[in-house]
C-alpha positions in Angstrom: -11.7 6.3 19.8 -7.7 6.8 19.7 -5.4 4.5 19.0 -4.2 4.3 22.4 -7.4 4.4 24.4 -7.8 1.1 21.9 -5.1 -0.4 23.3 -5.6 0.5 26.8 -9.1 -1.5 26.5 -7.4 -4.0 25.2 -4.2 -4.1 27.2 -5.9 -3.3 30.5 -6.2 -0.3 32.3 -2.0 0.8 32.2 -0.7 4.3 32.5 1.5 4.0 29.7 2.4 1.7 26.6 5.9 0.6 25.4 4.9 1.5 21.9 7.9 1.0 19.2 7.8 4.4 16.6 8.7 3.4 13.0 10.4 6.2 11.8 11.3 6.3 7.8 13.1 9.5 8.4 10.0 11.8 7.0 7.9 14.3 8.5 4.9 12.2 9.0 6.4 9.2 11.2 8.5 11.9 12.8 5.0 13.8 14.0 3.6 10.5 14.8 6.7 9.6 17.0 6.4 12.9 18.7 2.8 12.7 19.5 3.1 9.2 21.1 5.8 10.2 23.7 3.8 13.8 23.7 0.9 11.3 25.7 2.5 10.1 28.0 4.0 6.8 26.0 7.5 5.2 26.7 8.2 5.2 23.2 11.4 3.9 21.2 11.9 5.2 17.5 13.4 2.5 15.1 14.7 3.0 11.3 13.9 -0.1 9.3 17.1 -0.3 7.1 15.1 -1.5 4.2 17.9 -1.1 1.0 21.0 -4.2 0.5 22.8 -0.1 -1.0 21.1 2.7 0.7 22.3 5.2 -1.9 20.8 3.4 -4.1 16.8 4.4 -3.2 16.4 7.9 -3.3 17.3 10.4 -5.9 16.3 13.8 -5.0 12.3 13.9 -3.6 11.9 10.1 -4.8 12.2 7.1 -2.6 13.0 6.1 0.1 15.1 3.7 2.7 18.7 5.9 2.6 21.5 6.8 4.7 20.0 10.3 4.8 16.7 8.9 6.0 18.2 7.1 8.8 20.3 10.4 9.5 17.1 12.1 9.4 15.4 10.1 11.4 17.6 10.3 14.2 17.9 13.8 14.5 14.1 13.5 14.6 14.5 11.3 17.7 16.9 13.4 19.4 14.5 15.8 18.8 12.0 14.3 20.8 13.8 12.8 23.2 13.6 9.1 22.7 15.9 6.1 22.3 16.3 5.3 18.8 18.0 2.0 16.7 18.6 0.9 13.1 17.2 -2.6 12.6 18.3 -4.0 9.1 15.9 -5.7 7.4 17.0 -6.0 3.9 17.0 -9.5 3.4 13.6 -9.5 4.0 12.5 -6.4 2.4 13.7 -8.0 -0.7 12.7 -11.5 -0.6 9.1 -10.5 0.5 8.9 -6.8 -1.6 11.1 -6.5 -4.5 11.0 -10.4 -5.3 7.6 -10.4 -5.2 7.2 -7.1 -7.0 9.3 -8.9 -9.9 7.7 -12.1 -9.8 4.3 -10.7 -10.2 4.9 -8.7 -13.1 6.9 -11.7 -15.0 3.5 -13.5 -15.0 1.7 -10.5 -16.1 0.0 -9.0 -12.4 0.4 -5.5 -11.3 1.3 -5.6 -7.8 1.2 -3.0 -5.0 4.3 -2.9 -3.7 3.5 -0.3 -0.4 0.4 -3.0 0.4 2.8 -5.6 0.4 5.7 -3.5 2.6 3.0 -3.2 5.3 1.8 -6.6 5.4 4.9 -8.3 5.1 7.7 -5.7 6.8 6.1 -3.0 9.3 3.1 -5.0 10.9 4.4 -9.1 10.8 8.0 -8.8 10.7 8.4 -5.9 13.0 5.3 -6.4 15.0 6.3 -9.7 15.7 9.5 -8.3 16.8 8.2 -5.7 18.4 6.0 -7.9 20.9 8.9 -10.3 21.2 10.7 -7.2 22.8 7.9 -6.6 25.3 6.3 -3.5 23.3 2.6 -3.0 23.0 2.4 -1.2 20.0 4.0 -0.3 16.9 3.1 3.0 15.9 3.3 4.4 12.3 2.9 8.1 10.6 0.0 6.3 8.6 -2.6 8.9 7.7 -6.2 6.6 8.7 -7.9 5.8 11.6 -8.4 2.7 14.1 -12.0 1.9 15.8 -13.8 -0.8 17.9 -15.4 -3.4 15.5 -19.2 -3.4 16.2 -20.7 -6.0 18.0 -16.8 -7.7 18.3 -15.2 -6.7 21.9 -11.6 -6.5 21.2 -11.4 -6.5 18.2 -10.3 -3.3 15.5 -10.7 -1.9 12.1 -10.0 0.6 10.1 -11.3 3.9 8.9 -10.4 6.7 6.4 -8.4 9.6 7.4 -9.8 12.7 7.8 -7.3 14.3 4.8 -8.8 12.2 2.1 -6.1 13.0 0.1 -3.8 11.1 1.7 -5.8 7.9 3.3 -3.9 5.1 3.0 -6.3 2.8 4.4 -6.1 0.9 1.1 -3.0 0.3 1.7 -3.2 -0.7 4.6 -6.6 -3.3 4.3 -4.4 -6.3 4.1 -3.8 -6.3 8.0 -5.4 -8.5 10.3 -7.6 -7.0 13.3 -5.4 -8.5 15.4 -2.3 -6.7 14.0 -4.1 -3.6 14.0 -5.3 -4.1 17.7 -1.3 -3.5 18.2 -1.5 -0.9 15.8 -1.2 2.8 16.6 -1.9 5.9 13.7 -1.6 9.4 16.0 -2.1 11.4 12.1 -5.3 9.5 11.3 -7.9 13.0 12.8 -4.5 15.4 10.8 -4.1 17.1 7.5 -0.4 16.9 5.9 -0.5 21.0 6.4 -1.4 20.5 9.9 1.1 17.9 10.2 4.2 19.9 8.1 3.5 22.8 10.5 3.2 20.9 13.6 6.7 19.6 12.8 8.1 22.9 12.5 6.8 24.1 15.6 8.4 21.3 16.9 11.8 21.9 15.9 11.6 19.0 13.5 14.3 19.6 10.8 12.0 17.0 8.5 9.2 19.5 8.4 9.8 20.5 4.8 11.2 17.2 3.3 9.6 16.3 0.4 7.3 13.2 0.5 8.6 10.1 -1.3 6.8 8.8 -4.4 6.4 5.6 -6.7 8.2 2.6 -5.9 10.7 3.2 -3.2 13.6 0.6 -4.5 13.0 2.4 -7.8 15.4 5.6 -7.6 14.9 7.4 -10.7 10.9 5.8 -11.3 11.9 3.8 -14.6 9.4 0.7 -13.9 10.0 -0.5 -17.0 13.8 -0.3 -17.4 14.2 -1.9 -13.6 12.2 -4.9 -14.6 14.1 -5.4 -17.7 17.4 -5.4 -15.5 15.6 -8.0 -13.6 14.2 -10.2 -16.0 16.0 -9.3 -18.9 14.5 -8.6 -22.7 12.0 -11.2 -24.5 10.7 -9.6 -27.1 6.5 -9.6 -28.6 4.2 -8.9 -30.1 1.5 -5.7 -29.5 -2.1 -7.3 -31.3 -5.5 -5.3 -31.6 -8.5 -7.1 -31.0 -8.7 -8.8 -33.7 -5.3 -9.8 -33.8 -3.4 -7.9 -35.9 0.2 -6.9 -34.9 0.2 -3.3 -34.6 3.2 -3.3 -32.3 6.2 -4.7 -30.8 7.8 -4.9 -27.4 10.5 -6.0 -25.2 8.4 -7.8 -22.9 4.9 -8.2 -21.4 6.2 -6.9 -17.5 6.8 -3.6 -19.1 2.9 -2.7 -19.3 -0.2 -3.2 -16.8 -4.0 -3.4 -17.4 -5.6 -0.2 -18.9 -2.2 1.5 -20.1 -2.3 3.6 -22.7 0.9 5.8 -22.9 4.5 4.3 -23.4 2.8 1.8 -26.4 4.9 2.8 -28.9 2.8 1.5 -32.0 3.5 1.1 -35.2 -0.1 1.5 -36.6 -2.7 3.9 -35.2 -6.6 2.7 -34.9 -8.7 3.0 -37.9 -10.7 5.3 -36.3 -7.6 7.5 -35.0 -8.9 7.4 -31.4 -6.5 6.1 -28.4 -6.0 2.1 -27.8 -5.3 0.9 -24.2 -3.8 -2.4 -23.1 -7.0 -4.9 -22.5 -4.8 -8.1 -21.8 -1.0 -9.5 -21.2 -0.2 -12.9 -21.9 3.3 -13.6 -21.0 4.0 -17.0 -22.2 3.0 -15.9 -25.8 5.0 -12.5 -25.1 1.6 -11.3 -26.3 -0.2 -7.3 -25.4 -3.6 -6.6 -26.6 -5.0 -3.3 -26.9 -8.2 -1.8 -28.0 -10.4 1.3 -27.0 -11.5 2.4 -23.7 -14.9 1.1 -23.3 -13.4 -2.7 -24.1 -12.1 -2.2 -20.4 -15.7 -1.6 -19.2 -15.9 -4.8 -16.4 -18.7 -5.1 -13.7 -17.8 -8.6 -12.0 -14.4 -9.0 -10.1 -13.1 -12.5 -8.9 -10.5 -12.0 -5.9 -8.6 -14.2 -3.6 -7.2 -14.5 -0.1 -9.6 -12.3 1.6 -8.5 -11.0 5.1 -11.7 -9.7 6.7 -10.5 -7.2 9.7 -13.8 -5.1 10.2 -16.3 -7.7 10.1 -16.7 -11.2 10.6 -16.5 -13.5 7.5 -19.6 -13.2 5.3 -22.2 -15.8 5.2 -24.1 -13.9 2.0 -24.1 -11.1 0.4 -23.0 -8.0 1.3 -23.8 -4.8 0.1 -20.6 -2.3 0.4 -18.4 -0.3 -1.8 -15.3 -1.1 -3.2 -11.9 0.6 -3.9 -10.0 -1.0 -7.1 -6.5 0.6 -6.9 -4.5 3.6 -4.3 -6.6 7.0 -4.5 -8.7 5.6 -6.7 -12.8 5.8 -7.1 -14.8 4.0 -4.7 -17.8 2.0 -6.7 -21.2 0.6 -4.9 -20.8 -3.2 -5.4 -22.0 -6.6 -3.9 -19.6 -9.2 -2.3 -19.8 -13.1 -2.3 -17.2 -14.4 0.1 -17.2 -18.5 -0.8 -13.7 -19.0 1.2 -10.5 -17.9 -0.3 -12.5 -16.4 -3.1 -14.7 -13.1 -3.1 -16.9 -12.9 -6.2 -17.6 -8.8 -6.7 -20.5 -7.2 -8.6 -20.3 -3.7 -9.5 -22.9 -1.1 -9.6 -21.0 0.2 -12.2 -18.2 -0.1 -15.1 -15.2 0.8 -13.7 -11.7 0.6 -16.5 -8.4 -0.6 -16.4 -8.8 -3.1 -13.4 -5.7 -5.0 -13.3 -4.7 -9.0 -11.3 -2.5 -8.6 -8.5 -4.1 -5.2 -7.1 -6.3 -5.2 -4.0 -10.1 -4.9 -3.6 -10.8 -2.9 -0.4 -14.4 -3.2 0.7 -15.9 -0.4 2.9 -19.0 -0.2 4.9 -18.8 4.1 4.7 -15.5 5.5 6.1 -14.8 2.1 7.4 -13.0 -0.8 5.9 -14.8 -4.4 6.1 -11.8 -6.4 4.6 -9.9 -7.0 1.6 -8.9 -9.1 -1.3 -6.2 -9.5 -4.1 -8.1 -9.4 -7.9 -7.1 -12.5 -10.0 -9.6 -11.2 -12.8 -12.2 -9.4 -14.3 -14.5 -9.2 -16.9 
């Protein structure tokens, strides 16, 4: 079922939706604009002016969030023939992405920062908006798919693109059905080829723009040397497993769970084989690293579950689970006890890291999600 026949149910039987097009002034938004007004939609592109100095977010094929982007996506509008505004939302894109992007590393967490963006900017702040404004839907270029949850009338969840490549319902798993009953994805049944040639045909000058990648507010993709702007140097120690100082560093947000290049050590392993980070303790400034199979772990415990394809779990439930963006889906069994999910995996997977989501799946179809505070 499409996004908009979704709505419709919901919505009532209407002609047409007011659906508000977020356009980030790249090809797939762009398509996605175009395809809403395409069936029939009264449809209103907006830029989300996201950077406090837009210049500052994109050098060459890397970020995001720029005057050109805005540029972009307004030729993209006039394009299709829609009104389009700028909202600025900087303030908030900072206090609720960047700060918290910061703040997570200081205490040793690797964050997602694009989960965060959609939680926090394009489906609360701008959904709320949006519905405030009289719109029915907010519609994104978001390659996954939106569906009736069973045996809940009204309610929606989401499932996997058709271009597995470039799902993005993991990033997407921390929305509620009810946000994602006002959701629309037009690219979710697309390819990106499909989509990049589409564009062209349209007249899109965006059809060959590179995609963004890494962190947006990170222009040049220096992680490390961003943070250390941010928080500033305080210097430690790199220990083995035993405890043994092996290295030095110039502080514990410059490294994540399962890391092994950028280590710089000072003595190699005994058995010359490569270490990886197993542990950050930031208030002793302390990194430990070991060997791969010390990152082995088959029980997750995560936090603030938000369960959009299913209704709360009374027992156990026998899914699979997705530990980071893109990466390998394991056969597990959930616990929900509240705010706390306690995950079993079929098994090991490496390098699981606090502060990234746990995206549970029944198939193509996502049950809910949670945020890992550790595993072992």
């Amino acid at each position: 079922m499409t996004a908009s026949l979704l709505l419709l149910r919901i919505l009532g039987p209407m002609t047409t939706l007011r659906v508000l097009a977020a356009m980030s002034g790249g090809v797939d938004s762009a398509v996605a604009a175009a395809r809403a007004a395409e069936a029939g939609h009264d449809v209103t592109g907006v830029h989300l002016a996201l950077s406090r100095n837009p210049s500052s977010y994109r050098t060459g094929a890397r970020g995001c969030c720029t005057l050109e982007d805005a540029r972009d996506a307004r030729r993209a509008a006039d394009v299709i023939g829609i009104p389009f505004y700028v909202w600025d939302m900087a303030d908030r894109f900072h206090a609720d992405v960047v700060e918290n992007f910061v703040g997570e590393y200081a205490v040793g967490r690797t964050p997602n920062p694009c989960l965060r963006c959609n939680e926090k900017i394009k489906f609360a702040a701008v959904l709320d908006r949006a519905v405030a404004l009289g719109f029915d839907a907010v519609c994104t270029g978001h390659y996954a798919g939106l569906e009736p949850v069973p045996d809940a009338a009204g309610l929606t969840r989401l499932v996997r693109s058709v271009d597995a490549t470039k799902d993005q319902s993991y990033v997407l798993a921390v929305l509620t059905s009810e946000q994602l009953s006002r959701a629309m994805f037009p690219l979710a049944g697309s390819t990106k080829d499909r989509v990049r040639k589409e564009a062209a045909e349209r007249g899109l000058g965006v059809a060959a723009k590179p995609d963004s990648h890494d962190v947006c507010f990170i222009a040049d993709g220096d992680t490390r040397r961003f943070l250390q702007g941010q928080l500033g140097s305080a210097p430690g120690d790199i220990v083995d497993a035993e405890g043994t100082v092996v290295g030095s560093h110039e502080g514990t947000f410059g490294f994540t769970i399962g890391q092994r290049k950028g280590l710089h050590l000072d003595r190699p392993a005994p058995d010359g084989r490569p270490r990886f980070v197993l542990s950050i303790e930031p208030v002793s400034r302390t990194v430990t690293v070991g060997p791969a199979e010390a990152l082995d772990v088959l029980e997750i415990e995560a936090s603030q579950p938000v369960w959009s394809g299913c209704q709360p779990p009374r027992g156990p439930v026998h899914c699979q689970v997705q530990l980071r963006a893109h990466g390998e889906v394991f056969p597990a069994v959930c616990r929900a006890d509240g705010h706390t999910v306690r995950i079993s995996l079929g098994q090991p997977a490496r390098g699981i890291a606090p502060g990234q989501a746990a995206v549970f799946y029944d198939g193509d179809a996502v049950l809910g999600s949670a945020t890992i505070q550790s595993a072992g």
